[in-house]
N, C-alpha and C positions, 0 to 999 in steps of 0.2 A: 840691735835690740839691747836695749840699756837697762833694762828692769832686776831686779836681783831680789833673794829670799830675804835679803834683808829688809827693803823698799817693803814687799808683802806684808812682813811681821809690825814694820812701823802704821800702815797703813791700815791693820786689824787691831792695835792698841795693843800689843803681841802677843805673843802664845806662851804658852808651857813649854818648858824646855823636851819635856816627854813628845812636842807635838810639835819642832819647828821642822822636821822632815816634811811635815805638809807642806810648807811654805817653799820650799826644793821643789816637790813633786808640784806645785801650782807655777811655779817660775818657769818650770820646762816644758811644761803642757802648754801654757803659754807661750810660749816661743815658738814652740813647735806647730802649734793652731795658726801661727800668726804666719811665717815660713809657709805652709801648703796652700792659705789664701793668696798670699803672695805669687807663685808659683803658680795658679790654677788661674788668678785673675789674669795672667799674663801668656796664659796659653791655654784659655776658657775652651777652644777645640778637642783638646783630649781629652778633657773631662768626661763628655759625652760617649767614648771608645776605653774610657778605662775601666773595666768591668770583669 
């Protein structure tokens, strides 16, 4: 995954310096979102036992 807070902030016409911490916490969230689909599409079975 190639995406960065920087790529974010260019692609929001960018932030306040007080608020580029979002664009951090949007990059990882992001990744991390992207990682568990990943994960779950490829072993869609325990989804249903993970609880």
């Amino acid at each position: 995954l190639q995406i960065t807070p920087e790529q974010i902030i260019d692609a929001m016409d960018g932030l306040p310096p007080e608020h580029r911490h979002c664009a951090d916490l949007a990059c990882n969230t992001l990744k991390e979102a992207l990682r568990d689909y990943l994960k779950k599409r490829r072993e869609p079975w325990k989804v249903v036992y993970k609880k």
